[in-house]
C-alpha positions as CSV (number, residue, x, y, z in Angstrom):
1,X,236.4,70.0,-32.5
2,X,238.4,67.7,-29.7
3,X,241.3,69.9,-29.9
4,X,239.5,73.3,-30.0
5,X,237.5,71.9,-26.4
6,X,240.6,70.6,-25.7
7,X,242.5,74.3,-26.0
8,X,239.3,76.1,-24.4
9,X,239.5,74.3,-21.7
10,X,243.3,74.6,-21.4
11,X,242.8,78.5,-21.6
12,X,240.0,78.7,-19.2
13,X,242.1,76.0,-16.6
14,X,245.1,78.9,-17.2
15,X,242.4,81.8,-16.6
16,X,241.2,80.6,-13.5
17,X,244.8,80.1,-12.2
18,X,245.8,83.4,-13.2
19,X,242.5,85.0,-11.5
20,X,243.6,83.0,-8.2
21,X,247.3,84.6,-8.1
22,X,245.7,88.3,-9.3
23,X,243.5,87.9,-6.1
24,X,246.4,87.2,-3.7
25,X,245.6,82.8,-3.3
26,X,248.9,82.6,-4.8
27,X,251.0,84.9,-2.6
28,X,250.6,84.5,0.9
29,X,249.8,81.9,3.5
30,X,248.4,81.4,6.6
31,X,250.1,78.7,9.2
32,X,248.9,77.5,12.3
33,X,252.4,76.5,14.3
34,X,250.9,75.8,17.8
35,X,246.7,75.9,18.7
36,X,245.4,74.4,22.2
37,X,242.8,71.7,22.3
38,X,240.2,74.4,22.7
39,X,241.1,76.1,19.4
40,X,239.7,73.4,16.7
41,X,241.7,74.4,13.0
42,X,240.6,71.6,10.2
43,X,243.4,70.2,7.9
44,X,242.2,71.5,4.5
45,X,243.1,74.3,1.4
46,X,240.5,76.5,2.5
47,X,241.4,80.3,1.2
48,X,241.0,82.7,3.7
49,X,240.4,86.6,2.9
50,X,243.0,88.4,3.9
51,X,240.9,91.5,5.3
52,X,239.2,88.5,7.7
53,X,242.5,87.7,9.7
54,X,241.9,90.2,12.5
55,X,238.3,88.5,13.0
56,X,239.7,84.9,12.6
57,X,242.3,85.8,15.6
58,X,239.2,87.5,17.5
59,X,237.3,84.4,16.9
60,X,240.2,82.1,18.3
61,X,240.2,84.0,21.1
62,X,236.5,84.1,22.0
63,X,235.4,87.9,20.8
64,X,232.5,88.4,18.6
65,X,232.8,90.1,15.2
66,X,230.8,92.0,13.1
67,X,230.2,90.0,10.3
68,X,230.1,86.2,10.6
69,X,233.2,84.0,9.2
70,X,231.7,81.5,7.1
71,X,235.5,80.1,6.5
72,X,235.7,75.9,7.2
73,X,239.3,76.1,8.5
74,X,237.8,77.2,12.1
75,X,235.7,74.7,14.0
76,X,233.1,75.6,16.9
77,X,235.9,74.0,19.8
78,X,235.3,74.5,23.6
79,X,233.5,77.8,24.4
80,X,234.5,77.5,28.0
81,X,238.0,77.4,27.7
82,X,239.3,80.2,25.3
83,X,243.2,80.5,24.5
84,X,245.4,82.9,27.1
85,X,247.4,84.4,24.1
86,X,247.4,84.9,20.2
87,X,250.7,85.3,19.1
88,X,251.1,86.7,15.3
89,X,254.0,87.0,13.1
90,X,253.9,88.4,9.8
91,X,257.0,87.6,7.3
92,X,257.5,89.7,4.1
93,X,259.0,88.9,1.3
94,X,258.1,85.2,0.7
95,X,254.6,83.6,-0.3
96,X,254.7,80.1,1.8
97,X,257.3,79.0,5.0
98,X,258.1,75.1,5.0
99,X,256.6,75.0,8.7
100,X,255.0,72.3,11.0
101,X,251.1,72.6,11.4
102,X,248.2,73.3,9.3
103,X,248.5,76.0,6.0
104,X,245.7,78.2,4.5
105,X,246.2,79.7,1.0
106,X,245.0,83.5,1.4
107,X,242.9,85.3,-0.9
108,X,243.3,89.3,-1.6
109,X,246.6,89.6,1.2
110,X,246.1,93.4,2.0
111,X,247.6,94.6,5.1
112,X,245.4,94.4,8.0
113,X,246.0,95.3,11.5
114,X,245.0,93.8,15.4
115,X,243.7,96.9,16.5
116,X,240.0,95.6,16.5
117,X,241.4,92.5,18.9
118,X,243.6,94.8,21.0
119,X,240.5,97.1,21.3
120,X,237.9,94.1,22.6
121,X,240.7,92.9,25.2
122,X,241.1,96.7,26.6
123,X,237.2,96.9,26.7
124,X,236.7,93.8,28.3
125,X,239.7,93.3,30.5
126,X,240.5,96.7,31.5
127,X,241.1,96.2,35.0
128,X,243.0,93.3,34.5
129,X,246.1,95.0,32.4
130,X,246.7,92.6,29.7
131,X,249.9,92.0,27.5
132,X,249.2,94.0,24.5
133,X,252.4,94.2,22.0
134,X,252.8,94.9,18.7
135,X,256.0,96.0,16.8
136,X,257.7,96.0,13.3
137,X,261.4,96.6,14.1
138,X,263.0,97.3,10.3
139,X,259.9,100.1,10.6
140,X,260.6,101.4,14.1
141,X,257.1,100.9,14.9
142,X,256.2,99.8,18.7
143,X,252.9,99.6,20.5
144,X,252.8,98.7,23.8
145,X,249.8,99.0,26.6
146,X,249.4,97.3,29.8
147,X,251.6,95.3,31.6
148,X,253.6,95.1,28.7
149,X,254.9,98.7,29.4
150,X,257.0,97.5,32.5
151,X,257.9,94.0,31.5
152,X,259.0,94.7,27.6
153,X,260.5,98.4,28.2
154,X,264.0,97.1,27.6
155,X,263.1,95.3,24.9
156,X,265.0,96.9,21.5
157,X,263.0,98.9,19.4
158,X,264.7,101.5,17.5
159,X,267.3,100.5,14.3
160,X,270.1,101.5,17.0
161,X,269.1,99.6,19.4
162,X,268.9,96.6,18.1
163,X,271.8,97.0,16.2
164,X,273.8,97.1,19.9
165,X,272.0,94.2,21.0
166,X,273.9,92.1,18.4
167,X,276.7,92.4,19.7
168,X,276.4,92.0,23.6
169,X,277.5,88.6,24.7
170,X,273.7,86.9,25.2
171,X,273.1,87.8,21.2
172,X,272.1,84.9,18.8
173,X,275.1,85.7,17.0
174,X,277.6,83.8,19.4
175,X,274.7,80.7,18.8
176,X,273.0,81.0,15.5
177,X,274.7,79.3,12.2
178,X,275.1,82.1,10.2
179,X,276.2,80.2,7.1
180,X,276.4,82.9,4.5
181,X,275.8,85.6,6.0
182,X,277.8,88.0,6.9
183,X,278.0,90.4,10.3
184,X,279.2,92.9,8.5
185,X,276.2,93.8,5.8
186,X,273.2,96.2,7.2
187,X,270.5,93.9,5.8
188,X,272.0,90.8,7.1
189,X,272.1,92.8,10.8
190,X,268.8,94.2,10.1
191,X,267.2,90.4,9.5
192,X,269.3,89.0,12.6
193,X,267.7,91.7,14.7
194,X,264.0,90.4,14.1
195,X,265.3,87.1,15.1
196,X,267.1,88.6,18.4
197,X,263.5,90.3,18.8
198,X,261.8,87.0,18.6
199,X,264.2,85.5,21.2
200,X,264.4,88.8,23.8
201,X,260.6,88.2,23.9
202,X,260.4,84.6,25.2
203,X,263.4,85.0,27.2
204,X,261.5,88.4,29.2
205,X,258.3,86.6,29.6
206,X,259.8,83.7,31.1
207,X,261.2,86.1,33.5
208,X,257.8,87.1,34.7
209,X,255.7,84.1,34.4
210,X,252.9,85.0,36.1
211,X,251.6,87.2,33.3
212,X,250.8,84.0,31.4
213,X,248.7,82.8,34.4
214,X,246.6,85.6,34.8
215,X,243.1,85.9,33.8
216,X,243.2,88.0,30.9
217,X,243.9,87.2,27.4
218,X,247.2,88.6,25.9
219,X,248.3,89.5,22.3
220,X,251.6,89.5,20.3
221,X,251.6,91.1,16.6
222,X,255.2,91.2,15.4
223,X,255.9,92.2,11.6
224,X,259.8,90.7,10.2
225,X,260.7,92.1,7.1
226,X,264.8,91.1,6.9
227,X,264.2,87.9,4.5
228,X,262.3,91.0,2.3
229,X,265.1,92.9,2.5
230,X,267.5,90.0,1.9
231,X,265.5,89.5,-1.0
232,X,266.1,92.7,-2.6
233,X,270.0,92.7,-1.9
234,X,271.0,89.2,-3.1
235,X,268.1,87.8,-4.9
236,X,265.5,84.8,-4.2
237,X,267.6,82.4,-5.8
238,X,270.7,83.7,-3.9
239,X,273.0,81.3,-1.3
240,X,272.2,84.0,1.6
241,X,268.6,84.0,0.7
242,X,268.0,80.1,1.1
243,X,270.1,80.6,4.3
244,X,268.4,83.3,6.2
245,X,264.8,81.5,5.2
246,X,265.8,78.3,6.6
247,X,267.3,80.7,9.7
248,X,263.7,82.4,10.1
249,X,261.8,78.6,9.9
250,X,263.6,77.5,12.8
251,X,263.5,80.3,14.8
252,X,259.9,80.9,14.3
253,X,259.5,77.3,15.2
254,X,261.6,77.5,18.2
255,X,259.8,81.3,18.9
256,X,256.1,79.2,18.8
257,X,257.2,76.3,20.8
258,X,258.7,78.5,23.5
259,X,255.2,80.9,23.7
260,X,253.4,77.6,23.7
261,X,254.6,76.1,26.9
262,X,255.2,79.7,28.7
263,X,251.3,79.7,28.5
264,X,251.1,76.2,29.8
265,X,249.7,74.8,26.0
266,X,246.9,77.7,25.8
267,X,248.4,79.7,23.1
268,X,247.3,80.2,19.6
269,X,250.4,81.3,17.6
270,X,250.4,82.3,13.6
271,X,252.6,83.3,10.9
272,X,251.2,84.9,7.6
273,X,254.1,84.5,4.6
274,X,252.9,87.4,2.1
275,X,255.2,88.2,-0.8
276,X,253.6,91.3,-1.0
277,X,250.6,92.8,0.1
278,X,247.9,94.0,-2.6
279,X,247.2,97.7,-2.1
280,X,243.7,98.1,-0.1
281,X,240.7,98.7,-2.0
282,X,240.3,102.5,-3.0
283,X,238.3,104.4,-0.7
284,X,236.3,107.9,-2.0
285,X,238.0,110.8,-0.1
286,X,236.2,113.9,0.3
287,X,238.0,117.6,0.2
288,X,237.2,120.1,2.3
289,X,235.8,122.5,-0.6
290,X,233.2,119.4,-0.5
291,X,231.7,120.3,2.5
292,X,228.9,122.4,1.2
293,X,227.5,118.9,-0.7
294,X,227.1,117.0,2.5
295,X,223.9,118.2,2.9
296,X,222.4,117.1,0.2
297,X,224.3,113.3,0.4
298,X,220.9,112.2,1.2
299,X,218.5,113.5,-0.9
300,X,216.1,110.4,-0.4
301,X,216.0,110.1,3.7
302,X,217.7,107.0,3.6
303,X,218.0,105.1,7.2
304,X,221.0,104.7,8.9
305,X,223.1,101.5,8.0
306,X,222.1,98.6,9.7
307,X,223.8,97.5,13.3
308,X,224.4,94.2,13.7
309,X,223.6,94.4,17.9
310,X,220.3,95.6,16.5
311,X,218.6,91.9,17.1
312,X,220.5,92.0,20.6
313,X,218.8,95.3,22.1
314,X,215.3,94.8,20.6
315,X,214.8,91.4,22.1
316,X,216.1,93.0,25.5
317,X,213.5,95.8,24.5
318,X,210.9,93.4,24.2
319,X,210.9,91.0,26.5
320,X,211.5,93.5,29.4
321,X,208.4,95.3,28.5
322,X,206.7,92.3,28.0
323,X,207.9,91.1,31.6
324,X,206.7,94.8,33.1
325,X,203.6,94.1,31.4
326,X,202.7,91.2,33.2
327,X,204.0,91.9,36.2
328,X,202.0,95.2,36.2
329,X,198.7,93.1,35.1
330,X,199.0,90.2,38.0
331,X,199.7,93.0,40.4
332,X,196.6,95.0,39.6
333,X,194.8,92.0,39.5
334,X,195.5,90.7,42.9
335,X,195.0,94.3,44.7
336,X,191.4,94.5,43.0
337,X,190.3,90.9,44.2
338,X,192.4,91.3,47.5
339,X,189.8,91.0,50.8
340,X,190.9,93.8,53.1
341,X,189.6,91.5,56.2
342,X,191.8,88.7,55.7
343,X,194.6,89.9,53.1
344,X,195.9,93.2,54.4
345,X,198.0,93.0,57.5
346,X,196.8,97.4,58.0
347,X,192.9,96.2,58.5
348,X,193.5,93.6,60.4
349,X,195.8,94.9,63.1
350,X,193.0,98.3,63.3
351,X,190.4,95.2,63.6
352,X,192.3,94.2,67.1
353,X,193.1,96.9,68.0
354,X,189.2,98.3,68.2
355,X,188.0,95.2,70.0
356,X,190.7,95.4,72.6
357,X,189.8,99.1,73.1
């Protein structure tokens, strides 16, 4: 009986493992490099869910979300004093990064997307012009509004681009240990590129400083996937694998400790480390030979699903009417137990006037 318990509990140790990596604990990672004071992260393994990253940066940042975060990794911190930037890098092709600051296993790593965040700051800060950037370089993929438009349009952004931008003379290439590899491979060039991305970046912002200092918030999504690709052409256990990792920790930590004091220590900056993102949960399409069923998609008169302002605008509701209620009862009051003799100025001035007549 000892050894069967023993065994059960062996398997179910080994299911529960298994269940953990299925659901995407096991491959990915979130890392804090560089928070302010204002931003409070706790030291822990607390899984986060990988669909929940958008609101976690929105959090940081002082936007509200939908749905509430109940994740313990994210303290209250200073509601007064909000971060200036959230900068975000994304890494393919490896789970964890050996890099300085607090880690977060994340759970179910689908891809996910700042748009939500980019949205608030436009909403809220529209007259202000805020840095907005996103790009993924290996994909061609650029995004851009703002003030960004002016002081990143000579930043590389196409394959061909960046490729020439190698090889002028302020490249990383005359200053980066390459070790193993080589200029002469595409997916070598293609992983050095992120990292001249990473470094054109800093170097242009520091050129206009006085975007840091403004009022509005700013945000930086970047998406590397060279190590991935280095990966696939030599292998994880490769010499030129090990290399270009231990390349990408550096310069991310050199990236974060550059954004860090351009913002004058009020930047949040991130890097998630996926292996490889899950595929999104399925979601029912509709064709449009369909249409004819819509109308009967609600045969029992369902309501509407529920808003979460919904608690917001009826207590505004309310109390306003409540207010007008009161106000409309004093008022009424006071004009029906109001002496014209002594309380209205009309009478009183017709009262002098008839005696002096």
């Amino acid at each position: 009986m000892g050894r069967r318990g023993g065994a059960g509990r062996a398997l179910g140790l080994a299911a529960l493992v298994a269940a953990a990596c299925v659901a995407g604990v096991c491959g990915a990672e979130l890392s804090i490099l560089r928070s302010p004071a204002s931003v409070a992260f706790r030291d822990g393994n607390w899984p986060i869910p990988g669909e929940r990253i958008p609101d976690l940066a929105a959090l940081t940042m002082g936007f509200s979300v939908e749905e509430d975060l109940p994740w313990p990794g994210l303290g209250v911190g200073d509601l007064f004093h909000r971060p200036q930037a959230t900068v975000l890098v994304t890494v393919k092709g490896v789970d964890k990064l050996p890099v300085k600051g607090f880690s977060y296993p994340i759970e179910n790593a689908v891809p996910f997307s700042l748009d939500s965040v980019a949205n608030a700051i436009h909403t809220l800060f529209s007259e202000e012009t805020p840095v907005v950037l996103q790009l993924a370089p290996s994909e061609e993929r650029v995004y851009m509004v703002g003030k960004a438009n002016a002081v990143f349009e000579d930043l590389s952004v196409t394959l061909r681009q960046l490729r020439s931008r190698l090889f002028q003379d302020s490249s990383i290439l005359s200053s980066l240990p390459l070790n193993s590899l080589s200029r002469n491979n595409e997916v070598d060039l293609l992983f050095l590129s992120e990292l001249q991305v990473l470094r054109d970046i800093a170097s242009l912002l520091s050129r206009h400083k006085h975007l840091a200092k403004d009022h509005s918030p700013d945000l930086y999504s970047l998406e590397l996937s060279g190590l991935e690709e280095i990966g696939k052409r030599y292998g994880e256990d490769s010499q030129q694998f090990k290399d270009a990792s231990q390349i990408l920790v550096d310069s991310l930590q050199k990236f974060a400790d550059e954004m860090f004091n351009l913002y004058g220590g009020n930047a949040v900056v991130e890097v998630v480390a996926v292996k490889e993102f899950n595929s999104p949960l399925s979601r029912k399409t509709r064709s449009i030979l369909q249409a004819s069923q819509s109308k009967n998609e609600n045969p029992y008169n369902l309501a509407y699903p529920y808003n979460y302002d919904y608690s917001v605008i009826f207590n505004i509701v309310l109390w306003m009417m409540i207010g007008l209620a009161l106000a409309v009862i004093v008022i009424s009051y006071n004009l029906w137990n109001m002496d014209p003799g002594y309380d209205s100025i009309i009478y009183r001035m017709t009262n002098q006037k008839i005696r002096m007549d």
